[in-house]
C-alpha positions as CSV (number, residue, x, y, z in Angstrom):
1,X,80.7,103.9,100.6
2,X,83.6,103.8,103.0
3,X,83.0,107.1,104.7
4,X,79.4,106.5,104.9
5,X,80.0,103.2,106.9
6,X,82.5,105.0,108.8
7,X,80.1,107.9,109.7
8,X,76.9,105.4,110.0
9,X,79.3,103.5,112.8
10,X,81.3,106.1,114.5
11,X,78.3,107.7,115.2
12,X,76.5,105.0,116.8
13,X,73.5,104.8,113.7
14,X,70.9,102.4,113.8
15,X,68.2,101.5,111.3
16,X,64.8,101.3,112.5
17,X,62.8,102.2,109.8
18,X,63.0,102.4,105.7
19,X,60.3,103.5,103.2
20,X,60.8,103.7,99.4
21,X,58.1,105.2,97.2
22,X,56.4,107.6,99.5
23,X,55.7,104.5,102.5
24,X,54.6,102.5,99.5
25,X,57.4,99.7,100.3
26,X,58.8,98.9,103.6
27,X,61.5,97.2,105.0
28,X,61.0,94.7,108.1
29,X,64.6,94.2,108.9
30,X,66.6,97.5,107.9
31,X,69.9,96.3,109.1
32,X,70.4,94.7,106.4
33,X,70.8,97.3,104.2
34,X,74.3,97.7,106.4
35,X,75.2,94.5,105.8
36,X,74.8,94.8,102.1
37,X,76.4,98.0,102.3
38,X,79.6,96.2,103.8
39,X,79.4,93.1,101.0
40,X,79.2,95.9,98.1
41,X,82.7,97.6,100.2
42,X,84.2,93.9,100.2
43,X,83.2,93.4,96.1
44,X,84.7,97.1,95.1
45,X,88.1,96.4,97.2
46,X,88.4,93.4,95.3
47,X,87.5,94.5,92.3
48,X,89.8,98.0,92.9
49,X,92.6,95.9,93.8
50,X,92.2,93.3,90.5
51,X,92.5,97.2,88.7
52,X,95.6,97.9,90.3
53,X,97.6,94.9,90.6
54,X,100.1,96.0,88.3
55,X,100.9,98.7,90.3
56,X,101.3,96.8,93.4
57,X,104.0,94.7,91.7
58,X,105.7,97.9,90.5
59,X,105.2,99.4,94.2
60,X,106.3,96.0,95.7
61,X,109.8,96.0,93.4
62,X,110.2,99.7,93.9
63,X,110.3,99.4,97.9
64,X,112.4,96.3,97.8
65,X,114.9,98.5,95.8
66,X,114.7,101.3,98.5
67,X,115.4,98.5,101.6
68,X,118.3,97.5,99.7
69,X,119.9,100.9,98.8
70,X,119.5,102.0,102.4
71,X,122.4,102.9,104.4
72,X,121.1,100.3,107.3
73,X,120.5,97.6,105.3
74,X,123.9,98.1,103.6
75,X,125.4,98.0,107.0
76,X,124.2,94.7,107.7
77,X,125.1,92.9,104.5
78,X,128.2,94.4,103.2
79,X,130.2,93.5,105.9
80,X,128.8,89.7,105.6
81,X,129.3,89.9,101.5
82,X,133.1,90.9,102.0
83,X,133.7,88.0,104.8
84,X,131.9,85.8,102.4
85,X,133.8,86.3,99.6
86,X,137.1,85.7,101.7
87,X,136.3,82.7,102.7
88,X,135.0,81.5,99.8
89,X,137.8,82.7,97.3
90,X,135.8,84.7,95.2
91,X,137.8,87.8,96.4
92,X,140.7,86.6,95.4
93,X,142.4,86.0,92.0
94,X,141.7,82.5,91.5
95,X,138.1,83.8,92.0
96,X,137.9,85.8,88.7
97,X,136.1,84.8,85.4
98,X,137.3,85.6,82.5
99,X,134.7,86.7,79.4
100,X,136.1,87.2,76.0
101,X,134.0,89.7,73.9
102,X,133.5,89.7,70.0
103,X,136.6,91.3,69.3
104,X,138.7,88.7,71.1
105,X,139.4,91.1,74.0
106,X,139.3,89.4,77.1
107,X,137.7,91.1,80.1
108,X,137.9,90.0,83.8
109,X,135.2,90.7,86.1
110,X,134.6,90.0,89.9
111,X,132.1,87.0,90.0
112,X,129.0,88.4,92.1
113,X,127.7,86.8,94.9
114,X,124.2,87.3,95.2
115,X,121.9,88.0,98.3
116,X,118.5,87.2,99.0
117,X,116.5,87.6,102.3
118,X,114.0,84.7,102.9
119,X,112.4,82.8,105.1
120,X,108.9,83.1,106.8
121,X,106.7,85.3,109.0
122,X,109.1,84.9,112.5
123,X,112.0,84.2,111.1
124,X,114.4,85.8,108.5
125,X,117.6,84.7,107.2
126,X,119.8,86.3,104.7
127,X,121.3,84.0,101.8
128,X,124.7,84.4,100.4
129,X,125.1,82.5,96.9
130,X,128.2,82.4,94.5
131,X,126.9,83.2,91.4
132,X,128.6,81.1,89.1
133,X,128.1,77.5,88.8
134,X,131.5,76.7,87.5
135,X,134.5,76.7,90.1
136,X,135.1,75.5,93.6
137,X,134.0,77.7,96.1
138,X,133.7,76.9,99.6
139,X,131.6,77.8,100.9
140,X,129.2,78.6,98.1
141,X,126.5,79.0,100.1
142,X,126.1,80.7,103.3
143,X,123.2,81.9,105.5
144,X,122.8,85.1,108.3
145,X,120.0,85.0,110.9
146,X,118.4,88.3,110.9
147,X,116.4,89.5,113.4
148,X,112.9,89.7,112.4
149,X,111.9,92.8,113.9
150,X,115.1,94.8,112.6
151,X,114.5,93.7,109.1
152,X,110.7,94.5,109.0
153,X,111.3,98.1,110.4
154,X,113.9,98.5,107.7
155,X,111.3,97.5,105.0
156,X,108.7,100.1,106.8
157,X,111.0,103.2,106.4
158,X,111.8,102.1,102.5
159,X,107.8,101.7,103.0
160,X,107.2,105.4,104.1
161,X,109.9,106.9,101.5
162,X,108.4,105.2,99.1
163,X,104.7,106.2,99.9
164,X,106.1,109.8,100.2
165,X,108.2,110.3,97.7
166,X,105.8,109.6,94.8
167,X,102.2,110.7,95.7
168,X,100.4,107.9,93.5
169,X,101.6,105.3,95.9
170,X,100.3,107.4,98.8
171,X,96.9,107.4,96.2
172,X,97.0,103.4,96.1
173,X,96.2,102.8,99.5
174,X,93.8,105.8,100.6
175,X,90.7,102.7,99.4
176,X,92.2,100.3,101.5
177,X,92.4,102.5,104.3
178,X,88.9,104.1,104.5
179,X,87.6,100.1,104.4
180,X,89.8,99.3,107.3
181,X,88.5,102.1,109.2
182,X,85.5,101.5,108.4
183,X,85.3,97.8,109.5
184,X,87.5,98.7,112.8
185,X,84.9,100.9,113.8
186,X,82.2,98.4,113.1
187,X,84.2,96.3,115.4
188,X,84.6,98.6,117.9
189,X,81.2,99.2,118.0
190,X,80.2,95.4,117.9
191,X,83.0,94.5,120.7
192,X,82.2,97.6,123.4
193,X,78.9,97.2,123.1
């Protein structure tokens, strides 16, 4: 349906007239059938996209994953994790926590400070957090501007290697595609003319 929309606008079509049944039914207003033709696009996307939700959320994980293996994005944080956990203690000893397993054997490992990138559409800030709610750490809390167009192209390459790496992402968005297409050249159409 999406490459017959794109053709039907590309190529400049118009309806004038449509006969079912050998002329036995007629149609006064044939544009509609274009109209219907892009409702029926707007009902499968949605119902395509209900289908594969799941992977979405698996895509979704899988590229946040990538952005946060990256060599770039490691650059950025890494430096602010280690100054973070000076200042807060948690690099030193007093910063420790101490497990003791079923046998009785106790086990010291570095409390991890966790990071999370938030914030909205213009702005971005990354969040370092102590993860331990026991102990005095201060800070236990600390926050990084990023800039918002750095960040974003950092998620579009772990985007890309994603895409490319495993060809049923690439698959996942061929639909959503040919329906953008196909309304940006109704667009075109509507807007130059």
């Amino acid at each position: 349906m999406s490459l017959g929309l794109i053709v039907f606008e590309i190529a400049g079509g118009q309806v004038k007239e449509v006969s079912f049944i050998n002329g036995g039914v007629s149609l006064e207003n044939p544009e509609l059938l274009i109209s219907l033709g892009y409702l029926a696009l707007a009902y499968l996307l949605w119902r395509y996209w209900l289908y594969v939700k799941p992977e979405h959320d698996e895509f979704r994980k899988l590229v946040q994953e990538t952005l946060e293996s990256s060599k770039i994005y490691r650059e950025f944080v890494d430096p602010r994790v280690k100054k973070f956990k000076e200042e807060s203690g948690v690099a030193h000893a007093e910063g420790w926590q101490e497990f003791a397993d079923e046998d009785d054997k106790k086990e010291f490992v570095p409390i991890p400070v966790e990071e999370h990138i938030g914030g909205h559409f213009w702005a971005r800030e990354l969040v370092l957090r102590v993860a331990n709610p026991k102990g005095d750490f201060n800070p236990d809390r600390e926050a990084h501007r990023i800039p918002v167009f750095s960040y974003e192209r950092m998620k579009a390459s772990a985007w890309v290697k994603v895409i490319l790496a495993d060809k049923a992402y690439s698959d996942l968005f061929v639909p959503y595609l040919l329906a953008f297409v196909a309304v940006g050249a109704l667009l075109w159409r509507v807007l130059g003319a």
